[in-house]
N, C-alpha and C positions, 0 to 999 in steps of 0.2 A: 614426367611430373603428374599424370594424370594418371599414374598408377599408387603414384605416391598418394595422391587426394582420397582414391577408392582406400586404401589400406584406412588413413586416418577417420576417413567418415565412419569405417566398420567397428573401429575401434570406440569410437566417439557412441555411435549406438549400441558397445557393449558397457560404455560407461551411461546410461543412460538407460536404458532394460535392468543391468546388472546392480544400478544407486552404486557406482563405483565411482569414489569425491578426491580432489587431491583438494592442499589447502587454499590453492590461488581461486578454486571450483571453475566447475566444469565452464562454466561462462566468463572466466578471468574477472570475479567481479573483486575478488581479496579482499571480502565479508566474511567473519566467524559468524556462526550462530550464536555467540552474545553481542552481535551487533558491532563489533568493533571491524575496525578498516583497517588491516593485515600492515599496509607499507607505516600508516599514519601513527598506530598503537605501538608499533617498537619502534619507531623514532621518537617519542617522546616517552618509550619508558629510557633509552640511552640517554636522550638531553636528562633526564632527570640524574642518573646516573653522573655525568659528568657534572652537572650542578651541586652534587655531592659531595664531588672531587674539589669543586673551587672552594667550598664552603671551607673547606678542611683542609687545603691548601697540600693536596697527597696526590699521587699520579696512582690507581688503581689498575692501571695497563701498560706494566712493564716489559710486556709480551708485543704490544704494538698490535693485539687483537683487532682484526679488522670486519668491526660487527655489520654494517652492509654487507659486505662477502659474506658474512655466515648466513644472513636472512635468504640472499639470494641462492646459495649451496640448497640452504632448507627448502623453501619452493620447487629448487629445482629436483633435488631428491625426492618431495613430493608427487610431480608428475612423473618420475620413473617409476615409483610403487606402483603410481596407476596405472601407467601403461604396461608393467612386465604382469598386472593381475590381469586385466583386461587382456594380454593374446594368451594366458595359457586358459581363460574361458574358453577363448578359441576353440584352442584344441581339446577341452578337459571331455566336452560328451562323444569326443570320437577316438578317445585311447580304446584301444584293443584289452576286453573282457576275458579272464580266461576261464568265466562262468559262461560267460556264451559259445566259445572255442572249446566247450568239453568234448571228451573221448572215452570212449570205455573197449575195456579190452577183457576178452574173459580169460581168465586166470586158470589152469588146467590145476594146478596146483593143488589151490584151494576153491577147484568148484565153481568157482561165483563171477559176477562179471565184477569189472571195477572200474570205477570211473574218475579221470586223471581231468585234468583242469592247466593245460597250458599257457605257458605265458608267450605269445609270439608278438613281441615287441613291434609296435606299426612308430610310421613315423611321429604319430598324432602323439605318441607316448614319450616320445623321444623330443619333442617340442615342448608340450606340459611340462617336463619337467625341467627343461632349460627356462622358461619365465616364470615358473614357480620358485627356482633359485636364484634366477636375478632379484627378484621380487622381494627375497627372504632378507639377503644380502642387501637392496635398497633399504627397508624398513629398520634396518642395523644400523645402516650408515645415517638416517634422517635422526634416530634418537641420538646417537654419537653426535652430532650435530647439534642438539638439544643440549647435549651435554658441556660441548664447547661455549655456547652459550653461557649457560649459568656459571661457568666454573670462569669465563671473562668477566664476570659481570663484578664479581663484587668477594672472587677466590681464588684469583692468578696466584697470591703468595702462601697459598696454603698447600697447592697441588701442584708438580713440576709440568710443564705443559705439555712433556712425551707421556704421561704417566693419564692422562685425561680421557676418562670414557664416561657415557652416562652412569655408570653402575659406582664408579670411585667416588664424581661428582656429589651422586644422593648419597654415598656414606659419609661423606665430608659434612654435608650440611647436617645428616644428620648428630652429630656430634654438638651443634651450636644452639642459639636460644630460639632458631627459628624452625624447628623441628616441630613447633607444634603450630603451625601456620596450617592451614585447611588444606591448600594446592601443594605444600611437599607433602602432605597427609597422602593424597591420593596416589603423588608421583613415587612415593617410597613403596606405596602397596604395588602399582604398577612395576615397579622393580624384581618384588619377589615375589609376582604371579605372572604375568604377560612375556614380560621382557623375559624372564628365567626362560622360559619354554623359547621364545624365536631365537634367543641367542645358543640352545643350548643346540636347533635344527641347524641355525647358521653356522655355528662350529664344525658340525658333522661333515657339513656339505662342502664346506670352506679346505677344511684338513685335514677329511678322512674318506668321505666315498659322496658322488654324485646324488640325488635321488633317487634317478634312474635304476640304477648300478644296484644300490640299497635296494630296491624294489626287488629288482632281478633276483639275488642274493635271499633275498624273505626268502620269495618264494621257492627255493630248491630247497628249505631249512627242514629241519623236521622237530618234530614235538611229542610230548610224552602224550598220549591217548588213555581215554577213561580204563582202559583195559590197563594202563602201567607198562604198552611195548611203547617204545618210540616209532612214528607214523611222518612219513616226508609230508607235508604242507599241501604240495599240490596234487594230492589224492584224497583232500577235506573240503567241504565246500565251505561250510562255515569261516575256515581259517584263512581261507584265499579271500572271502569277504572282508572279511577285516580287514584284509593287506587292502581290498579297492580301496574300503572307507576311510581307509590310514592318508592312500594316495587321492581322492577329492577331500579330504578333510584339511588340506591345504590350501586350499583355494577357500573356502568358507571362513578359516583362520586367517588367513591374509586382508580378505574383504574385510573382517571385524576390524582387525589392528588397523586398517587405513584409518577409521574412522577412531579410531582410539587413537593414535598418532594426532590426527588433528586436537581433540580434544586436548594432549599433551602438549601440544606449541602453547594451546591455551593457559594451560597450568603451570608452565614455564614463565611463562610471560605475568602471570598474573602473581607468584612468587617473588619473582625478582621485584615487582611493582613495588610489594607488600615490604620488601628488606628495604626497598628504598625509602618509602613512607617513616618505617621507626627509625633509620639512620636519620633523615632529617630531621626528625621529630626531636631527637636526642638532641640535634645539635641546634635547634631553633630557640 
Protein backbone atom coordinates (compact mmCIF):
# COMPACT_ATOMS: atom_id res chain seq x y z
CA UNK A 1 0.00 0.00 0.00
CA UNK A 2 2.55 2.25 0.81
CA UNK A 3 4.06 1.92 -2.61
CA UNK A 4 0.85 2.54 -3.95
CA UNK A 5 0.74 6.04 -2.06
CA UNK A 6 4.56 6.84 -3.26
CA UNK A 7 3.38 6.15 -7.09
CA UNK A 8 0.18 8.41 -6.54
CA UNK A 9 1.75 11.23 -4.68
CA UNK A 10 4.37 11.33 -7.69
CA UNK A 11 1.81 11.40 -9.97
CA UNK A 12 -0.40 13.97 -8.19
CA UNK A 13 2.96 16.29 -8.18
CA UNK A 14 3.37 15.77 -11.98
CA UNK A 15 -0.32 16.91 -12.10
CA UNK A 16 0.61 19.86 -10.21
CA UNK A 17 4.29 21.16 -11.68
CA UNK A 18 2.88 19.77 -15.24
CA UNK A 19 -1.12 22.24 -14.71
CA UNK A 20 -2.22 18.60 -15.73
CA UNK A 21 -6.60 19.06 -14.81
CA UNK A 22 -9.20 16.31 -15.25
CA UNK A 23 -12.83 17.67 -15.05
CA UNK A 24 -13.68 16.57 -11.27
CA UNK A 25 -9.98 18.89 -10.74
CA UNK A 26 -7.26 17.92 -9.13
CA UNK A 27 -8.96 18.62 -5.56
CA UNK A 28 -12.32 16.80 -6.48
CA UNK A 29 -13.95 20.05 -5.97
CA UNK A 30 -16.40 19.48 -9.60
CA UNK A 31 -16.19 23.30 -10.33
CA UNK A 32 -15.98 24.44 -14.17
CA UNK A 33 -14.26 27.59 -14.65
CA UNK A 34 -17.63 29.25 -15.49
CA UNK A 35 -18.41 28.63 -11.99
CA UNK A 36 -20.86 25.86 -12.39
CA UNK A 37 -20.90 22.67 -9.93
CA UNK A 38 -20.25 19.60 -12.51
CA UNK A 39 -22.87 16.96 -10.46
CA UNK A 40 -25.50 20.01 -9.94
CA UNK A 41 -25.42 21.70 -13.67
CA UNK A 42 -26.28 18.20 -15.65
CA UNK A 43 -28.88 17.24 -13.24
CA UNK A 44 -30.92 20.04 -13.89
CA UNK A 45 -29.96 20.37 -17.43
CA UNK A 46 -31.78 16.42 -17.60
CA UNK A 47 -34.74 17.53 -15.24
CA UNK A 48 -35.13 20.12 -17.73
CA UNK A 49 -34.90 17.76 -20.46
CA UNK A 50 -37.43 15.44 -18.99
CA UNK A 51 -39.75 18.49 -18.28
CA UNK A 52 -39.88 18.82 -21.86
CA UNK A 53 -40.94 15.33 -22.29
CA UNK A 54 -43.97 15.89 -19.82
CA UNK A 55 -44.80 18.97 -21.40
CA UNK A 56 -45.23 17.21 -24.82
CA UNK A 57 -46.34 14.10 -23.43
CA UNK A 58 -43.24 12.16 -25.88
CA UNK A 59 -40.77 9.69 -24.14
CA UNK A 60 -37.34 11.20 -25.80
CA UNK A 61 -35.33 7.88 -24.50
CA UNK A 62 -36.34 5.12 -26.33
CA UNK A 63 -32.85 3.70 -25.81
CA UNK A 64 -33.30 3.63 -21.90
CA UNK A 65 -30.13 6.06 -22.04
CA UNK A 66 -28.83 6.08 -18.64
CA UNK A 67 -27.41 9.71 -18.24
CA UNK A 68 -25.83 9.27 -14.73
CA UNK A 69 -23.80 6.42 -16.05
CA UNK A 70 -22.63 8.55 -18.83
CA UNK A 71 -21.75 11.63 -16.53
CA UNK A 72 -19.85 9.10 -14.34
CA UNK A 73 -18.05 7.22 -17.65
CA UNK A 74 -17.05 10.99 -18.47
CA UNK A 75 -15.37 11.84 -15.05
CA UNK A 76 -14.04 8.84 -15.09
CA UNK A 77 -12.42 8.84 -18.51
CA UNK A 78 -11.32 12.20 -17.35
CA UNK A 79 -9.02 11.06 -14.68
CA UNK A 80 -7.54 8.38 -17.18
CA UNK A 81 -6.38 11.14 -19.69
CA UNK A 82 -4.82 12.51 -16.65
CA UNK A 83 -3.21 9.89 -15.33
CA UNK A 84 -1.94 8.00 -18.71
CA UNK A 85 -0.47 12.05 -19.46
CA UNK A 86 1.05 12.34 -16.25
CA UNK A 87 3.21 8.81 -16.28
CA UNK A 88 4.39 9.21 -19.79
CA UNK A 89 5.88 12.81 -18.19
CA UNK A 90 7.53 10.32 -16.36
CA UNK A 91 9.27 8.83 -18.67
CA UNK A 92 9.15 11.48 -21.71
CA UNK A 93 12.83 13.39 -20.59
CA UNK A 94 14.50 9.97 -20.03
CA UNK A 95 13.57 8.23 -23.70
CA UNK A 96 16.88 7.46 -25.14
CA UNK A 97 18.23 10.31 -28.01
CA UNK A 98 19.82 9.08 -30.90
CA UNK A 99 21.23 12.74 -31.18
CA UNK A 100 23.04 11.91 -28.02
CA UNK A 101 23.84 8.14 -28.95
CA UNK A 102 25.69 9.41 -32.15
CA UNK A 103 28.56 7.48 -33.99
CA UNK A 104 30.61 8.14 -36.80
CA UNK A 105 32.47 5.95 -38.93
CA UNK A 106 34.92 6.92 -41.62
CA UNK A 107 33.91 5.79 -44.86
CA UNK A 108 36.95 4.48 -46.94
CA UNK A 109 34.86 4.82 -49.88
CA UNK A 110 34.06 8.07 -50.01
CA UNK A 111 36.85 9.70 -48.02
CA UNK A 112 34.95 11.31 -45.33
CA UNK A 113 33.83 10.27 -41.90
CA UNK A 114 30.06 9.98 -41.33
CA UNK A 115 28.06 10.23 -38.63
CA UNK A 116 24.90 7.81 -38.05
CA UNK A 117 22.45 8.75 -35.15
CA UNK A 118 21.00 5.34 -33.59
CA UNK A 119 17.88 4.50 -32.16
CA UNK A 120 18.64 2.16 -29.09
CA UNK A 121 15.35 1.69 -27.73
CA UNK A 122 15.53 2.10 -23.53
CA UNK A 123 12.84 1.09 -21.48
CA UNK A 124 11.82 4.92 -20.73
CA UNK A 125 10.84 4.77 -24.57
CA UNK A 126 9.03 1.91 -24.54
CA UNK A 127 6.82 3.35 -21.50
CA UNK A 128 6.16 6.85 -23.22
CA UNK A 129 4.86 5.48 -25.63
CA UNK A 130 2.51 2.98 -23.89
CA UNK A 131 0.80 6.11 -21.79
CA UNK A 132 0.91 8.27 -24.70
CA UNK A 133 -1.50 5.67 -26.41
CA UNK A 134 -3.54 5.01 -23.50
CA UNK A 135 -3.95 8.63 -23.24
CA UNK A 136 -4.68 9.06 -27.07
CA UNK A 137 -7.22 6.39 -26.81
CA UNK A 138 -8.77 7.86 -23.38
CA UNK A 139 -9.20 11.39 -24.95
CA UNK A 140 -11.31 9.26 -27.87
CA UNK A 141 -13.26 7.66 -25.71
CA UNK A 142 -14.26 10.97 -23.18
CA UNK A 143 -15.42 12.78 -26.58
CA UNK A 144 -17.40 9.57 -27.64
CA UNK A 145 -18.94 10.01 -24.55
CA UNK A 146 -19.72 13.58 -25.20
CA UNK A 147 -21.15 12.41 -27.99
CA UNK A 148 -23.42 9.88 -26.48
CA UNK A 149 -24.49 12.56 -24.56
CA UNK A 150 -25.84 14.89 -26.91
CA UNK A 151 -27.16 12.41 -29.27
CA UNK A 152 -29.50 11.03 -25.83
CA UNK A 153 -30.38 14.06 -25.18
CA UNK A 154 -32.79 15.30 -27.52
CA UNK A 155 -31.61 12.75 -31.07
CA UNK A 156 -32.07 8.98 -30.13
CA UNK A 157 -34.59 9.01 -33.10
CA UNK A 158 -32.48 10.49 -35.70
CA UNK A 159 -29.17 8.37 -35.13
CA UNK A 160 -29.41 4.48 -34.59
CA UNK A 161 -27.56 4.03 -31.25
CA UNK A 162 -24.63 1.39 -32.84
CA UNK A 163 -24.07 4.12 -35.39
CA UNK A 164 -23.22 7.01 -32.40
CA UNK A 165 -19.85 8.73 -32.36
CA UNK A 166 -19.00 12.33 -31.66
CA UNK A 167 -18.22 13.17 -35.28
CA UNK A 168 -21.92 11.59 -36.57
CA UNK A 169 -23.63 13.37 -33.53
CA UNK A 170 -22.13 17.10 -34.77
CA UNK A 171 -23.13 16.22 -38.38
CA UNK A 172 -26.50 15.53 -37.30
CA UNK A 173 -27.14 18.65 -35.55
CA UNK A 174 -25.59 20.22 -37.93
CA UNK A 175 -28.28 19.71 -40.40
CA UNK A 176 -31.00 21.40 -37.82
CA UNK A 177 -31.98 24.96 -36.80
CA UNK A 178 -29.61 24.79 -34.07
CA UNK A 179 -26.54 25.05 -35.99
CA UNK A 180 -26.23 28.34 -35.48
CA UNK A 181 -26.11 28.22 -31.58
CA UNK A 182 -22.52 29.70 -30.34
CA UNK A 183 -21.41 26.22 -28.26
CA UNK A 184 -22.21 23.90 -31.59
CA UNK A 185 -20.23 26.84 -33.34
CA UNK A 186 -17.29 26.05 -31.51
CA UNK A 187 -17.95 22.05 -31.09
CA UNK A 188 -18.32 21.79 -34.92
CA UNK A 189 -14.93 23.65 -35.42
CA UNK A 190 -13.34 21.38 -32.76
CA UNK A 191 -14.51 18.53 -35.07
CA UNK A 192 -12.71 19.51 -38.03
CA UNK A 193 -9.57 20.75 -36.37
CA UNK A 194 -8.56 19.00 -32.86
CA UNK A 195 -10.50 15.96 -32.99
CA UNK A 196 -9.59 15.33 -36.93
CA UNK A 197 -5.78 15.09 -35.96
CA UNK A 198 -6.35 12.84 -32.24
CA UNK A 199 -8.63 10.64 -34.01
CA UNK A 200 -6.82 10.35 -37.07
CA UNK A 201 -3.18 9.28 -34.32
CA UNK A 202 -5.82 7.13 -32.43
CA UNK A 203 -6.76 5.11 -35.60
CA UNK A 204 -3.11 4.49 -36.49
CA UNK A 205 -2.23 3.25 -33.13
CA UNK A 206 -5.55 1.45 -32.66
CA UNK A 207 -5.26 -0.57 -36.12
CA UNK A 208 -2.26 -0.22 -37.63
CA UNK A 209 1.13 0.15 -35.81
CA UNK A 210 2.20 1.09 -32.03
CA UNK A 211 3.99 4.54 -31.54
CA UNK A 212 6.68 2.83 -30.67
CA UNK A 213 7.05 0.52 -33.61
CA UNK A 214 6.10 3.76 -35.97
CA UNK A 215 9.01 5.59 -34.37
CA UNK A 216 11.37 2.64 -34.91
CA UNK A 217 10.16 2.30 -38.54
CA UNK A 218 10.68 6.49 -39.15
CA UNK A 219 13.61 6.17 -38.31
CA UNK A 220 15.34 3.32 -40.73
CA UNK A 221 13.20 5.29 -43.72
CA UNK A 222 15.04 7.27 -46.03
CA UNK A 223 14.39 10.43 -47.84
CA UNK A 224 15.16 12.35 -51.06
CA UNK A 225 18.26 14.85 -50.01
CA UNK A 226 18.91 18.33 -51.47
CA UNK A 227 21.25 16.49 -53.88
CA UNK A 228 18.02 14.37 -55.38
CA UNK A 229 20.02 10.71 -54.01
CA UNK A 230 17.82 9.19 -51.51
CA UNK A 231 19.72 9.39 -47.89
CA UNK A 232 18.36 6.76 -44.85
CA UNK A 233 17.01 9.07 -42.00
CA UNK A 234 19.46 8.07 -39.52
CA UNK A 235 22.52 9.40 -41.08
CA UNK A 236 20.61 13.23 -41.03
CA UNK A 237 20.48 15.13 -37.93
CA UNK A 238 18.06 17.40 -38.81
CA UNK A 239 15.58 14.56 -39.83
CA UNK A 240 16.10 12.36 -36.73
CA UNK A 241 15.09 15.79 -34.84
CA UNK A 242 12.09 15.96 -36.17
CA UNK A 243 11.20 12.37 -35.59
CA UNK A 244 12.25 13.39 -31.42
CA UNK A 245 9.83 16.50 -32.00
CA UNK A 246 7.27 14.42 -33.71
CA UNK A 247 7.60 12.02 -30.50
CA UNK A 248 7.35 14.96 -27.31
CA UNK A 249 5.08 16.74 -29.55
CA UNK A 250 2.61 14.20 -28.05
CA UNK A 251 2.66 14.86 -24.78
CA UNK A 252 2.30 18.83 -25.30
CA UNK A 253 -0.77 17.90 -27.77
CA UNK A 254 -2.35 15.67 -25.06
CA UNK A 255 -1.68 18.21 -22.21
CA UNK A 256 -3.63 20.99 -24.59
CA UNK A 257 -6.69 18.72 -25.58
CA UNK A 258 -7.11 17.71 -21.67
CA UNK A 259 -8.00 21.13 -21.21
CA UNK A 260 -9.82 21.53 -24.52
CA UNK A 261 -11.93 18.33 -23.47
CA UNK A 262 -12.84 20.02 -20.43
CA UNK A 263 -13.86 23.12 -22.16
CA UNK A 264 -16.04 20.76 -24.40
CA UNK A 265 -18.20 19.09 -21.43
CA UNK A 266 -18.65 22.70 -21.10
CA UNK A 267 -20.05 23.25 -24.57
CA UNK A 268 -21.89 20.25 -24.51
CA UNK A 269 -23.75 21.01 -21.78
CA UNK A 270 -24.21 24.35 -22.48
CA UNK A 271 -25.86 23.41 -26.12
CA UNK A 272 -28.05 20.94 -25.01
CA UNK A 273 -29.23 23.74 -22.21
CA UNK A 274 -29.71 26.28 -25.25
CA UNK A 275 -32.16 23.28 -27.29
CA UNK A 276 -33.83 22.96 -24.29
CA UNK A 277 -34.64 26.70 -23.62
CA UNK A 278 -36.20 27.15 -27.46
CA UNK A 279 -38.08 23.79 -27.24
CA UNK A 280 -39.80 25.11 -24.18
CA UNK A 281 -39.98 28.33 -25.37
CA UNK A 282 -42.08 26.95 -28.39
CA UNK A 283 -44.17 25.16 -26.39
CA UNK A 284 -44.95 27.70 -23.40
Amino acid sequence: MALIDDIQNKIVSIYNSEGINMLRGIDDSYELKNGKQILVWNTNIISEIHKYERKMDINLNPFDFYFMKNLDNILFTSDELAYYTANAFLYKDKINNPIKDSSSIYDKKRGKWLTYYPNFQNLASKRYSMFIAGAFEKLYNLWDRLGDLLWASYFQDSLKERAVDFSRVIDLIDNTEYNEIDSFKWLLNFKNSDYKELNDIRKNIVHYSSIDIEHKYKHMDSFENNEGKMQNILSDKNEVEKLMNERFGYYDFLKTQIEVSIEGFIKVHELIEEITNIKLANVA
